[in-house]
DOVOZA-852288 format. One record per residue (C-alpha): residue number from 0; residue in one letter; x, y, z. Coordinates in steps of 0.001 Angstrom, whole numbers. Layout:
MARDREN  pos  code     east    north       up
MARDREN  NUM     a        X        Y        Z
...
***
This chain:
MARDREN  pos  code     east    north       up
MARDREN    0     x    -4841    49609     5729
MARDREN    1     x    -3401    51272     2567
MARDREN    2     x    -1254    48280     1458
MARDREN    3     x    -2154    48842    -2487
MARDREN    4     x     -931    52705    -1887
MARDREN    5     x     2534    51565       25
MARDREN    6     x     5395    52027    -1904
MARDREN    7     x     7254    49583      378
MARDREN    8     x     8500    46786    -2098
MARDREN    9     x    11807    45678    -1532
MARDREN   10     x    12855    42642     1045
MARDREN   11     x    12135    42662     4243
MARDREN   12     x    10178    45098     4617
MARDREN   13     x     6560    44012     2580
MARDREN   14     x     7054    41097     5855
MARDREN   15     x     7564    43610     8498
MARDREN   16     x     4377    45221     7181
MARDREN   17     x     2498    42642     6742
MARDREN   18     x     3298    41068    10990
MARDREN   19     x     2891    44483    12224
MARDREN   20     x    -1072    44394    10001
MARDREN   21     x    -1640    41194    11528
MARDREN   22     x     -665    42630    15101
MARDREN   23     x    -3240    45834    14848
MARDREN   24     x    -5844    43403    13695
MARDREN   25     x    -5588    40831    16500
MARDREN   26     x    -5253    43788    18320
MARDREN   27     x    -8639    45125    17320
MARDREN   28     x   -10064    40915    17684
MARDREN   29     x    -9093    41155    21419
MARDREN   30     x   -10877    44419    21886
MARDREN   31     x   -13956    42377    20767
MARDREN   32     x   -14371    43770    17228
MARDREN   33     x   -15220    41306    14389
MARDREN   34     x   -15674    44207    11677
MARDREN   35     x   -12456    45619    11259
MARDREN   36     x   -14086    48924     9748
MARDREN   37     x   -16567    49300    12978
MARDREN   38     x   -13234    49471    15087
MARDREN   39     x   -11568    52034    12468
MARDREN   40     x   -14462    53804    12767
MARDREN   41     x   -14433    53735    16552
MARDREN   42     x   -11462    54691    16682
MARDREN   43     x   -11262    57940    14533
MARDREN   44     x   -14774    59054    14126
MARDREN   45     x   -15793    61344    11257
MARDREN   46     x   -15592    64598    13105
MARDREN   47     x   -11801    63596    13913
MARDREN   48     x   -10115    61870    11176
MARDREN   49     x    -7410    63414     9058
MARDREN   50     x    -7805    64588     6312
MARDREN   51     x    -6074    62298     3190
***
């Protein structure tokens, strides 16, 4: 989810990150998906991801 990228390193917000990460994945765990990059990939498919 891009955490090595994220310049985010002062208090509190590496903890705000971090809840609202463990929110989208029991988000994507009560959807039914085990494989967290079968649901990213669900969600954006190839044809309709943006470009990085």
């Amino acid at each position: 989810m891009g955490e090595d990228k994220s310049r985010i390193r002062t208090e509190p917000l590496p903890q705000i990150w971090s809840i609202a990460r463990n929110l989208a994945l029991n988000l994507y765990r009560d959807a039914g998906f085990n494989n967290m990059a079968q649901a990213y990939a669900e969600r954006y498919p190839l044809g309709k991801r943006k470009s990085q």
